[in-house]
N, C-alpha and C positions, 0 to 999 in steps of 0.2 A: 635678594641674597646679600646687597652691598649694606641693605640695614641692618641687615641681623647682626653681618660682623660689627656696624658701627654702635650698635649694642650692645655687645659685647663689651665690647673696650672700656663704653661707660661702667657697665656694672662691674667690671675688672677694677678699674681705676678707685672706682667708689672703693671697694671690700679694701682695697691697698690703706685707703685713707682712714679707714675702721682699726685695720690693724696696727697702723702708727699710730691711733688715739689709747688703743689698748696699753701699745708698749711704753707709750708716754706714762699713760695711768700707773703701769707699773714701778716706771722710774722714781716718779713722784711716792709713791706708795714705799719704797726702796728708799728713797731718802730720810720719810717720816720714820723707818724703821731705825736710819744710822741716828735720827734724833732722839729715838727712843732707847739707843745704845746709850751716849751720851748720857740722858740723863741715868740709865743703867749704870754706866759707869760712876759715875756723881756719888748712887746708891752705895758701889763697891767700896768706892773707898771709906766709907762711914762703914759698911760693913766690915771693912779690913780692919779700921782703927777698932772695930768691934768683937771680930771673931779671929782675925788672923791673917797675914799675905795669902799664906799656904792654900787655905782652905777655898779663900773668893775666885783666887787664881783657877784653881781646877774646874769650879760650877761655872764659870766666866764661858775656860777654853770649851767646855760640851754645850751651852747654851748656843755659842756661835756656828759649834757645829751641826746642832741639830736643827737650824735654823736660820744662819745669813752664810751657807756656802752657795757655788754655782750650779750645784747639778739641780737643787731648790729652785735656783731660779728658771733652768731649763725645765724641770717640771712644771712649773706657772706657766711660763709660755707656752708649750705643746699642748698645753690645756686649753689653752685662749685660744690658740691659732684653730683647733681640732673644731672648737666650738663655734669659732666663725665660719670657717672653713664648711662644716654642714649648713649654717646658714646659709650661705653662700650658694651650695650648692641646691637644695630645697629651693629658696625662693627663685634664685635669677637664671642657675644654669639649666635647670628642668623646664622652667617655662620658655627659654630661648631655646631648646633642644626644641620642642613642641613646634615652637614656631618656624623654624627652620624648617621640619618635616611639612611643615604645612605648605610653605610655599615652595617649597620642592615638589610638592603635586602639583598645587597651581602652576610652576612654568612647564611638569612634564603636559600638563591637560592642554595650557594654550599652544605649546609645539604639536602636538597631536592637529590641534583646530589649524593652527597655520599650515600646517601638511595638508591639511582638506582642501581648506582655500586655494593654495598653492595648484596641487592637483587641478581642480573646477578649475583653475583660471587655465590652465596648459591646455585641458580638454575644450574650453573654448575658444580659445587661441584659435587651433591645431584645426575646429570647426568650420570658422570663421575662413581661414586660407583656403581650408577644401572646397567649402562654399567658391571662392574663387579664382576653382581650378588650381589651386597650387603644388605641385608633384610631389613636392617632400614632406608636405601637410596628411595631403591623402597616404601616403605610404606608413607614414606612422599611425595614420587610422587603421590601415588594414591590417600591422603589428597588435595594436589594441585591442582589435575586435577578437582576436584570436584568446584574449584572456578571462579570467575567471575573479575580475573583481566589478564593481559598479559600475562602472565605467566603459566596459566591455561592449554592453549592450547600446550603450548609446553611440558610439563608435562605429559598430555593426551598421547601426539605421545609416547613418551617415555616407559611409562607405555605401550602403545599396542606393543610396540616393544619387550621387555623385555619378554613380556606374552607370543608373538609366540614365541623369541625364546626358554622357557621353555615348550611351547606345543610341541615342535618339537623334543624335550625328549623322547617326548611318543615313538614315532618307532625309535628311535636313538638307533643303537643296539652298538655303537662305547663307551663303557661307560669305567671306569678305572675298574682294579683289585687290591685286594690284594697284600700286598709286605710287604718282611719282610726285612729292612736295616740294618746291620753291623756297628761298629765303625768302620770300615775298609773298610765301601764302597760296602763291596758285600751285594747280593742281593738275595732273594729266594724267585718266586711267585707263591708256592705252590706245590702240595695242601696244606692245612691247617685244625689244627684240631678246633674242635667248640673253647677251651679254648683259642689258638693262635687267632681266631677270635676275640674274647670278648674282648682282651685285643686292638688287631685296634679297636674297635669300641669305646675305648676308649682316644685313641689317638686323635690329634690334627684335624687330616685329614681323617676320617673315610670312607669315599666312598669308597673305592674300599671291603671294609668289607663289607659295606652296598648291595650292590653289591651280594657280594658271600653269604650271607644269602637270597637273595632274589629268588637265581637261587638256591640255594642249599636246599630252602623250610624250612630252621631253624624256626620252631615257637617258638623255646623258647627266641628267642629276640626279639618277638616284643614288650615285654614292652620297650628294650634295645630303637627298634624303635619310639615309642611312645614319651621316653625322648626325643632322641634326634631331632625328629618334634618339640618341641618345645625349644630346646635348642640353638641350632645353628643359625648362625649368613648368613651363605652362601648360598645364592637361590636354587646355582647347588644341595647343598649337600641335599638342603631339598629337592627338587624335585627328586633325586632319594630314599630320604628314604619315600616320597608318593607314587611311584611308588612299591618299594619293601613293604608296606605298603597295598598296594593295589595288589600285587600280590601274598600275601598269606593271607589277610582277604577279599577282596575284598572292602574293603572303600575307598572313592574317599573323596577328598578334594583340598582344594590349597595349595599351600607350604606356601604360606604366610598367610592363616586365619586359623586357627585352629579350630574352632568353631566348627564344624560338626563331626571334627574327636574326639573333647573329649567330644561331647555326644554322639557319639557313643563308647568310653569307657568306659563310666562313666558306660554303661548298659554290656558289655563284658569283662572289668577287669578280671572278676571273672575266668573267662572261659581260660583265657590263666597264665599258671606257667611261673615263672620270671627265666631264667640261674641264676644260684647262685652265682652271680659274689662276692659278699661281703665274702663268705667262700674262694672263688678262693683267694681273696688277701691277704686275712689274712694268707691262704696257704703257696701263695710266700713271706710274711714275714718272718713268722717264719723259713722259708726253709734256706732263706736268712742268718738268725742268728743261723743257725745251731740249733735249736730247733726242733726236728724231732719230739719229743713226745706232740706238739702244732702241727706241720705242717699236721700230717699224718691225724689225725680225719676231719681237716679241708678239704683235698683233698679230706677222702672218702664220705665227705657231700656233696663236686660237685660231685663225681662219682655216689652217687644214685639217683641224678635227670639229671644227663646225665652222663650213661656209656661210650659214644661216646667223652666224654675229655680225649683223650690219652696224651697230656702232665700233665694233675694231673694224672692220673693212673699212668706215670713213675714216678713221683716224688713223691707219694706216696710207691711205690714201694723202690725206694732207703731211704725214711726214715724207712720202713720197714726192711730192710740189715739193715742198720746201727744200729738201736736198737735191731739188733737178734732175728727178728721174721722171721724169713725162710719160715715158710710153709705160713703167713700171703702176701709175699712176691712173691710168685709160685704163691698162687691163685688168688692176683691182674693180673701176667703177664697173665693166663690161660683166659683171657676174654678182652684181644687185640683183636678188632673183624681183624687185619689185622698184621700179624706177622711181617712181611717184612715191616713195616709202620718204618718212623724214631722213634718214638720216642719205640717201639716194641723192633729195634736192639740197643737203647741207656740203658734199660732195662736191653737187653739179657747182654751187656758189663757190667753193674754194677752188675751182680749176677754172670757173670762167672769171675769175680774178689775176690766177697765174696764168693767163694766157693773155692779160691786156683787157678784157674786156669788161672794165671799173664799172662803169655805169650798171651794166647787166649782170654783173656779179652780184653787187650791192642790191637790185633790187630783185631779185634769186632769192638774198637770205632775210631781208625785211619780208618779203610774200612768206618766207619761211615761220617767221617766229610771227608773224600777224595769226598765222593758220595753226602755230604752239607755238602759244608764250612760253611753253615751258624752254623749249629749244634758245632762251636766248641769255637762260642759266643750262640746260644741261651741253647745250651745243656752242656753250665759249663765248655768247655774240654780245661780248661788252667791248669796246675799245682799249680794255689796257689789255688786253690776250694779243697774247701773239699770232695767234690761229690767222687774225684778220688785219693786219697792216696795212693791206695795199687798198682794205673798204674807203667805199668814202663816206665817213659819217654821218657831217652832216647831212647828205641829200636819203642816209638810212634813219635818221633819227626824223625829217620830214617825212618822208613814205610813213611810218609807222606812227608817229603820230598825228600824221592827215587822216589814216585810213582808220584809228581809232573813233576820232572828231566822227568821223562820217558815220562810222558802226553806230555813234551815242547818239547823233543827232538827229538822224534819217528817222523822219517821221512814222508812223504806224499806220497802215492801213485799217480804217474802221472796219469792224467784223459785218459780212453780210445777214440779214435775218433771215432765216429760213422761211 
């Protein structure tokens, strides 16, 4: 389009320069004429000395008029101008008119093809997400299939694919688990206590939590469940939290419509108690800043709507030591429903520390993190925590790495042959 104007302009320009050659021509033509007056005049006055003033005077004044006035000369030009002017128009502005039309098709045709394109690439976009699991991909699938262009159909296939393989969920017993990761890479997938739970279910990638509260019958998260049906962005994720959803209320729905499932809460809310996750955090805060006399009320707020949080029961317990409350301290440990539990012997290490007894303290919690390494990032046991002060390190950093030495070293017994 930018050529055609710049076309334009040329052939504009040009006809301009046509019609100053013309007027020039005329100038010049209009001179020759006052020349030929002149010598006209030359003629008169021989005429005069011949025929009389009177008479040359008079054929002089109608010669000039019939012939070098202005309207003469406006009639020359409107004449020249009219006759360029049709050329002008004939040659250059009919065939730029033409061309113009023409490429006004050509861009409405390529915006037509770029709409296609456009289109095919959104459709496979939109595929491509669904293919993995994406909720917001799929749901504009199942907007699509509902329509009545090309597009439609293939939308449709898409969306039925999608659907069995999330029916195929149902009896897929291959599902993930819980895991707790390390800055260091290692790894520990359990068991797990309810609070250790709570805190995946708050993480990024919850399944495999989801998961262990469904098998594990935890009803105190399904409000936990409940959010995250509507939270989450991942099909997989949400069809296992309908699943665990559904195997401890018994409500069915789709992972992707909700509708069913929050009327049926809107009528059962009432009936199920929320984990206290919001006291839980405020817990680990304060825990965090060494605030024991904030931390400790908060941990025993989750411990009475679930005694089964053995990590706030120890960390309640250790803000207990540490503020000097001893017997407050005993009676938290005395209701470990499992002694032998990690977080039971992480406990037992920090009271038989506050009571004196270094040596057997210290090697309490080196047996501790030898048997989970994870415990020596989830359970504090570095030297600059304040948790461990009264440890003696050194003789914990020997225990733990003697008993590694020994773990790497200790030979293999050759296999018997049968």
């Amino acid at each position: 389009m930018e050529a055609a104007r710049e076309s334009m302009r040329r052939d504009v320009a040009e006809a301009k320069r046509e019609l100053d050659q013309e007027v020039s021509e005329i100038r010049v033509n209009n001179r020759n004429r006052t020349i030929g007056g002149s010598i006209v005049a030359a003629i008169c006055v021989v005429l005069t000395w011949r025929f009389g003033y009177g008479e040359v005077r008079e054929l002089t004044e109608k010669y000039v008029k019939d012939h070098m006035n202005e309207p003469e000369f406006d009639k020359i030009a409107r004449v020249v101008i009219s006759n360029r002017a049709d050329v002008f128009v004939s040659e250059r502005l009919v065939p730029l008119k033409q061309t113009v039309l023409s490429l006004g098709s050509d861009i409405a045709q390529a915006q037509d093809q770029l709409t296609k394109i456009t289109e095919e690439q959104r459709i496979v976009t939109l595929i491509t997400r669904a293919e993995a699991l994406d909720k917001l991909a799929f749901i504009q699938l199942m907007s699509m299939s509902k329509g009545t262009n090309k597009f439609s159909s293939i939308a449709a296939a898409e969306v039925l694919k999608v659907t069995r393989m999330l029916r195929f969920e149902n009896v897929n017993q291959a599902f993930s688990t819980p895991m707790l990761v390390a800055t260091d890479g290692m790894t520990f997938e359990g068991p797990f206590t309810n609070d250790e739970l709570y805190e995946q279910l708050s993480n990024p990638d919850p399944e495999g939590a989801v998961n262990a509260v469904s098998s594990s019958q935890l009803k105190l998260f399904i409000p936990k469940l409940v959010e995250l049906a509507h939270g989450a962005g991942s099909l997989m994720l949400l069809k296992r939290v309908s699943l665990a959803l559904h195997n401890l209320t018994r409500v069915s729905y789709e992972p992707w419509d909700t509708q069913s499932l929050d009327a049926w809460w809107e009528n059962q809310q009432a009936n199920y108690k929320k984990w206290p996750g919001k006291d839980f955090e405020e817990g680990l805060l304060a825990f965090s800043m060494v605030n024991y006399s904030k931390a400790l009320p908060a941990f025993e707020a989750v411990l009475a709507v679930d005694p089964d949080a053995e990590k706030s029961r120890a960390l309640a317990i250790s803000c207990a030591v540490d503020l000097g409350l001893r017997e407050k301290a005993e009676q938290l440990y005395s209701k470990f429903s499992n002694k032998d539990g990690r977080w039971a012997q992480w406990s037992k290490a920090k009271m038989l520390l506050a009571s004196g007894a270094i040596e057997q303290g210290t090697r309490e919690l080196a047996g501790l993190v030898l048997k989970y390494p994870i415990m020596r990032e989830a359970g504090y046991a570095r030297s600059a925590n304040a948790v461990w002060q009264k440890i003696n390190w050194p003789l914990y950093e020997r225990l733990r790495t003697a008993s590694t030495n020994t773990l790497a070293t200790e030979p293999q017994k050759p296999k018997q042959e049968p």
